[in-house]
N, CA, C and O atoms as a GROMACS GRO file, in nm:
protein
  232
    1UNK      N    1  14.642  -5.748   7.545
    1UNK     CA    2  14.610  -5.622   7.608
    1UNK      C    3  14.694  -5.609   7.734
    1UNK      O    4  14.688  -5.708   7.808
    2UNK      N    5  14.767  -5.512   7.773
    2UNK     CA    6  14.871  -5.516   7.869
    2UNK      C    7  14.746  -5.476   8.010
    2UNK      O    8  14.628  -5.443   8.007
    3UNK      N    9  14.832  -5.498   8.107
    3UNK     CA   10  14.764  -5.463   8.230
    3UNK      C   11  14.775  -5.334   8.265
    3UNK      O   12  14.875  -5.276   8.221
    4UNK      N   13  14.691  -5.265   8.342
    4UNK     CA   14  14.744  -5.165   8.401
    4UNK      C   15  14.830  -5.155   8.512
    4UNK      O   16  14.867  -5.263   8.559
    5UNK      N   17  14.871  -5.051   8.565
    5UNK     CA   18  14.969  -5.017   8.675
    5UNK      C   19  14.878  -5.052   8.809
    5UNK      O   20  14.771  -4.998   8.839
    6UNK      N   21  14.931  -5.131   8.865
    6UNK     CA   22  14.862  -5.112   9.028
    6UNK      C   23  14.839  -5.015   9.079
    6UNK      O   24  14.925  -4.936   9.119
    7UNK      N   25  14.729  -5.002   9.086
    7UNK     CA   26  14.684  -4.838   9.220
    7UNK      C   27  14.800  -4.822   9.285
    7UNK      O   28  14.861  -4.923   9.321
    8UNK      N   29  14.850  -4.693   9.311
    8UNK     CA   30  14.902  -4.716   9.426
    8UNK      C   31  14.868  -4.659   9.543
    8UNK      O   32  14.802  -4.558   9.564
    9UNK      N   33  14.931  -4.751   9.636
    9UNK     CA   34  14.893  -4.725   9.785
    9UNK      C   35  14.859  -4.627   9.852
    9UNK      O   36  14.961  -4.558   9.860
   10UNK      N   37  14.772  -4.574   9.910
   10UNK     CA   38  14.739  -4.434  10.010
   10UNK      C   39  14.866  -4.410  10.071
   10UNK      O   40  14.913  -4.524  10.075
   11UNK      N   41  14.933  -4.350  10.112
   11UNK     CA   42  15.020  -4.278  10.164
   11UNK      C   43  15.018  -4.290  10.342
   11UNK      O   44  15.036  -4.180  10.394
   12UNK      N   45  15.009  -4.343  10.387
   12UNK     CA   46  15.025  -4.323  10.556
   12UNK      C   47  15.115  -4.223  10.579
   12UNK      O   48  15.206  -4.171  10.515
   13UNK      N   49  15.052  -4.206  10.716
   13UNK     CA   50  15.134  -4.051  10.747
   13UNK      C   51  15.260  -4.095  10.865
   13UNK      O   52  15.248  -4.209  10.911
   14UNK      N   53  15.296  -4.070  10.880
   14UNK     CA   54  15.442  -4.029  10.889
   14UNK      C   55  15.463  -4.074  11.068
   14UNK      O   56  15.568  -4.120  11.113
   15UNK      N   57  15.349  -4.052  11.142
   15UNK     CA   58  15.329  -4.119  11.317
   15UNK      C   59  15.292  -4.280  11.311
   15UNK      O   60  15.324  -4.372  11.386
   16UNK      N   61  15.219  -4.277  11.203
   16UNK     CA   62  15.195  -4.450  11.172
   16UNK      C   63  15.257  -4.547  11.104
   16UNK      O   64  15.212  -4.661  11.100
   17UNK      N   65  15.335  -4.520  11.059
   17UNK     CA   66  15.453  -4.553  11.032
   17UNK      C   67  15.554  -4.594  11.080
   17UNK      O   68  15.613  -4.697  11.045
   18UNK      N   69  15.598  -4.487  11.202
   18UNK     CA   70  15.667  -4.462  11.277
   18UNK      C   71  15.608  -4.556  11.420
   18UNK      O   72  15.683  -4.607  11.504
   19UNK      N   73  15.509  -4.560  11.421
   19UNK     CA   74  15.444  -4.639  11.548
   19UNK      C   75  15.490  -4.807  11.484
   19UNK      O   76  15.575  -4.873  11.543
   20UNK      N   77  15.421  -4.858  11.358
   20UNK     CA   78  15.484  -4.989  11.322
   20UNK      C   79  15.597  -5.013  11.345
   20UNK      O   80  15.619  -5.127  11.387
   21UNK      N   81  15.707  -4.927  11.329
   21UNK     CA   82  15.870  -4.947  11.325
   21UNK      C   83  15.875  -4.934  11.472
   21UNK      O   84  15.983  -4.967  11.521
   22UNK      N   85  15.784  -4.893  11.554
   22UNK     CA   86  15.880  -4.922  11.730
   22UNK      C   87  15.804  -5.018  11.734
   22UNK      O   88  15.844  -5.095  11.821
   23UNK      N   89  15.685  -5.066  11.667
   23UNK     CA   90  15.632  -5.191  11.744
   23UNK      C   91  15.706  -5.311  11.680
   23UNK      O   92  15.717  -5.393  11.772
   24UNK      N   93  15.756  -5.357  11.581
   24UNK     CA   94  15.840  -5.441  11.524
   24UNK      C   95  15.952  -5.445  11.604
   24UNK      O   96  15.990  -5.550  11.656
   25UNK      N   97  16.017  -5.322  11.621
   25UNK     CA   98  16.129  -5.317  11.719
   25UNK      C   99  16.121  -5.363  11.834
   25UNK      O  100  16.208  -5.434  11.883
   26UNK      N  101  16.010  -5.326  11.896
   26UNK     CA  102  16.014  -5.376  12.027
   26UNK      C  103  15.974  -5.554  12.084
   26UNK      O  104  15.995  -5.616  12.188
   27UNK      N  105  15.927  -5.578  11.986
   27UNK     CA  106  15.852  -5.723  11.963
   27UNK      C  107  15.939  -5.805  11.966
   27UNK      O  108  15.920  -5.916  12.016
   28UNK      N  109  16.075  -5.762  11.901
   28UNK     CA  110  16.156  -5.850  11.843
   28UNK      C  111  16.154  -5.894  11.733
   28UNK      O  112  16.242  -5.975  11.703
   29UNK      N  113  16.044  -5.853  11.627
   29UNK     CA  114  16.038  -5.927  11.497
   29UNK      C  115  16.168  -5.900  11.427
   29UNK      O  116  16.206  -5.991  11.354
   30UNK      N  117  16.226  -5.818  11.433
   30UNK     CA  118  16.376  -5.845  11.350
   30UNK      C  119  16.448  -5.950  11.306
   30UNK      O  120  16.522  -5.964  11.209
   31UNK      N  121  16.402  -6.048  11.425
   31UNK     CA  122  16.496  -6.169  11.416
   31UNK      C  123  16.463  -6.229  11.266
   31UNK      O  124  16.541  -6.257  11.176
   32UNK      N  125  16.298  -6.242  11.272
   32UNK     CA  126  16.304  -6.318  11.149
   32UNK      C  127  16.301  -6.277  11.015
   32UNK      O  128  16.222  -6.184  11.004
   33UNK      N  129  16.348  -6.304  10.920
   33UNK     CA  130  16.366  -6.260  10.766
   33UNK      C  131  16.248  -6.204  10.709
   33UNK      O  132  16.242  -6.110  10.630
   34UNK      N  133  16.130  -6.286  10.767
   34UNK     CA  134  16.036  -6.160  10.720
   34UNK      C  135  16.014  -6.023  10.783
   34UNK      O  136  15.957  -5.925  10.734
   35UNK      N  137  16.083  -6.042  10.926
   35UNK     CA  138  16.070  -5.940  11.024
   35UNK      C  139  16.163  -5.802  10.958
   35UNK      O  140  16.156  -5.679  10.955
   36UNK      N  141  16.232  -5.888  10.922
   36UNK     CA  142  16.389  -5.740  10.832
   36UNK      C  143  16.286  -5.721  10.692
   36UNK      O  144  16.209  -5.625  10.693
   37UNK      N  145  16.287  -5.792  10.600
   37UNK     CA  146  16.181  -5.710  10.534
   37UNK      C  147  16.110  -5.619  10.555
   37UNK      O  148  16.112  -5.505  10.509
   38UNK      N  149  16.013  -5.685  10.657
   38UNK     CA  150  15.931  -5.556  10.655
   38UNK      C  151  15.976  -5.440  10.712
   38UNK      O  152  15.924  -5.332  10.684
   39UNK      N  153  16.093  -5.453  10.810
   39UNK     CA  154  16.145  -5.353  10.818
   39UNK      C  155  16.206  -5.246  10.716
   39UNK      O  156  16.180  -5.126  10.700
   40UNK      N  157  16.289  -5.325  10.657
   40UNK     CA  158  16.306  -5.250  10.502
   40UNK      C  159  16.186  -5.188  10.455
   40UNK      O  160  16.181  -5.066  10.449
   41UNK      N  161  16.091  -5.256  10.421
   41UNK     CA  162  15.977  -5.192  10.361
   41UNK      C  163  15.951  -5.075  10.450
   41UNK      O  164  15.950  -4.970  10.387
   42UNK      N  165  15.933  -5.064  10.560
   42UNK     CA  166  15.887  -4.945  10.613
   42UNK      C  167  15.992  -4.864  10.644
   42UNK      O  168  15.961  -4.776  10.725
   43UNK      N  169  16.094  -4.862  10.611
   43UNK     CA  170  16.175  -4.742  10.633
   43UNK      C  171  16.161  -4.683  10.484
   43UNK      O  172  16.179  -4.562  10.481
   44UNK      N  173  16.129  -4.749  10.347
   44UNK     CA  174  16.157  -4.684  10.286
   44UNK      C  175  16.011  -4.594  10.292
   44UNK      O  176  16.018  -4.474  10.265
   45UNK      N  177  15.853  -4.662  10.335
   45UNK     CA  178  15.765  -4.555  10.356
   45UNK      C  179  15.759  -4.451  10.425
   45UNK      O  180  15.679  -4.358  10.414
   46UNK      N  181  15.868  -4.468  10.519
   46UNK     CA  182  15.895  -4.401  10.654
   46UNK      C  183  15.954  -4.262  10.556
   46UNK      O  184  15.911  -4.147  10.554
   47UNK      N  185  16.078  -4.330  10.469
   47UNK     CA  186  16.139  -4.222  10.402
   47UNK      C  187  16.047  -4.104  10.310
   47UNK      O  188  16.072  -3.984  10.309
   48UNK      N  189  15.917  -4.183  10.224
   48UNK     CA  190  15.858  -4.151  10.157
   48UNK      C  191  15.737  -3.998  10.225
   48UNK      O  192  15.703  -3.889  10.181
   49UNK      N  193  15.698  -4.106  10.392
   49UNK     CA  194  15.624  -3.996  10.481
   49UNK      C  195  15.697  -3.858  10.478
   49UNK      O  196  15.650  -3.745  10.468
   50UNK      N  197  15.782  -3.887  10.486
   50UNK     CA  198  15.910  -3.756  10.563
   50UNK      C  199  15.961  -3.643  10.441
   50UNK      O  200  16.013  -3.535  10.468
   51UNK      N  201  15.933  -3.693  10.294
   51UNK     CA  202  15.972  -3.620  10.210
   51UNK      C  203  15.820  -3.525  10.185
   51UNK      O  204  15.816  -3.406  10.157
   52UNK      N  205  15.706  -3.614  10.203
   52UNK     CA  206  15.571  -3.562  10.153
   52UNK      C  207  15.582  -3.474  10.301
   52UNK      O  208  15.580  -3.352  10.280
   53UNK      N  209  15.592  -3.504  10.414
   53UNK     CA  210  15.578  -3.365  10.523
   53UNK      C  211  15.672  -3.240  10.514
   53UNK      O  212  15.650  -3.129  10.563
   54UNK      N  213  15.757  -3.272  10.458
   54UNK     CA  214  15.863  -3.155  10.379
   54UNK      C  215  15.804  -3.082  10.306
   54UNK      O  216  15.790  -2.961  10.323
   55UNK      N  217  15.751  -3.164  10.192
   55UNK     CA  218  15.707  -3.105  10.074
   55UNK      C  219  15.557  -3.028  10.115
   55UNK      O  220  15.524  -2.931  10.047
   56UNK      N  221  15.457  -3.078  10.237
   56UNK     CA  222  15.363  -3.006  10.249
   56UNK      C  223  15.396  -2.910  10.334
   56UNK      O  224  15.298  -2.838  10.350
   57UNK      N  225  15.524  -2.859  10.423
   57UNK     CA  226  15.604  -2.744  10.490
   57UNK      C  227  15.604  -2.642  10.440
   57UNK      O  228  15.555  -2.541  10.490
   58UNK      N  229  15.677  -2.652  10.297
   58UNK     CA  230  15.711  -2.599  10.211
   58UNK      C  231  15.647  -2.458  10.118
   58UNK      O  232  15.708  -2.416  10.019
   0.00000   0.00000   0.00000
């Protein structure tokens, strides 16, 4: 019997998001490899916020 699809995630909005990415930044977590991950990861939610506030503009 196959699995299903993972829920996916609630959507954060687009200031909270944006608040994680200056607080990582400012912390310094960059340095470490998990620190760039998660950076990666949140730019692409960051990207994801920014298309859904478009799309609710619209």
């Amino acid at each position: 019997m196959p699995t299903p699809p993972a829920s996916p995630r609630a959507a954060r909005s687009l200031a909270v998001v944006n608040e994680e990415i200056r607080a990582l930044l400012t912390s310094g977590g960059l340095v470490s490899p998990e620190g760039r991950r998660r950076y990666e990861e949140l730019l692409v939610e960051w990207a994801a916020a920014v298309r859904g506030d478009v799309t609710e503009a619209a």
